[in-house]
N, C-alpha and C positions, 0 to 999 in steps of 0.2 A: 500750671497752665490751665487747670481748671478740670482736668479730668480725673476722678474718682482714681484711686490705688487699686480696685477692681476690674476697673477698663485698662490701665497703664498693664498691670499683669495678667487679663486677658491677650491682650495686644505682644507680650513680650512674650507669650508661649505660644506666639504662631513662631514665632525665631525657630532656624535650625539650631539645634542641641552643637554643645563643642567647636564653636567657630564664631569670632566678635561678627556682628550686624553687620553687614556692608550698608553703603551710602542707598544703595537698588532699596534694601533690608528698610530702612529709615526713610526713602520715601513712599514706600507702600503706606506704612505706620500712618504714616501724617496727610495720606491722600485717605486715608478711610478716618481720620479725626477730625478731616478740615469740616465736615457738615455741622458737628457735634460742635466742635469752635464758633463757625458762625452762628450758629443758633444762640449760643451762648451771648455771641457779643451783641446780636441782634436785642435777647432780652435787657442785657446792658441799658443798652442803650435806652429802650422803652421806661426802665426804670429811672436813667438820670433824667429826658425828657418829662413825665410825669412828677417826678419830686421836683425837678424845677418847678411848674407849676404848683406842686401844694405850696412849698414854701413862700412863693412870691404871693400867695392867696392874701397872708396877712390873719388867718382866721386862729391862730396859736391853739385851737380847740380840735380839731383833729374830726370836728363833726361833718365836714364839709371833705374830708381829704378822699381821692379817689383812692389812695393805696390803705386806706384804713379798714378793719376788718373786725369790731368789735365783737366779743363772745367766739370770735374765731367760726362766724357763719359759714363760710366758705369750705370747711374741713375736707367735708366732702368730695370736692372737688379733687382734693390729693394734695399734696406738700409742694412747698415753694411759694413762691411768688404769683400765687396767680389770677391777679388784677394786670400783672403786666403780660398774660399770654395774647397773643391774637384772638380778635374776637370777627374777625371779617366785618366791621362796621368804618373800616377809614383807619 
């Protein structure tokens, strides 16, 4: 579902030891996942948005594409995708 093995078994050791989850158990879980989720889909989305537009550009050269990143300029900035973070401009 998109959450790191990291997060999934930080999350599973707030569980009380020796007794299956309750349903109470399982929706704490996923009330403290749903921001991390939408954000998630929220980048989703920005990214098929965007790619739709490179691809219907027609330019096959990648010189014009918003999500292109030649010599990996960006690094800096940190890992992932991030041409499609918010940039508070629209």
């Amino acid at each position: 579902m998109g959450l790191s093995l990291d997060e999934v078994g930080a999350a599973l050791a707030t569980l009380p030891e020796s007794r299956t989850p309750t349903k109470a158990d399982w929706a704490r879980l996923s009330r403290a996942w749903r921001p991390r989720l939408d954000e998630q889909i929220e980048r989703l989305e920005r990214l098929r948005d965007k790619l739709d537009s490179c691809i219907g550009c027609g330019c096959l050269s990648l010189r014009g594409c918003a999500l292109n990143n030649p010599d990996d300029e960006v690094a800096p900035r940190g890992p992932g995708a991030v041409f499609l973070e918010p940039t508070g401009r629209g």
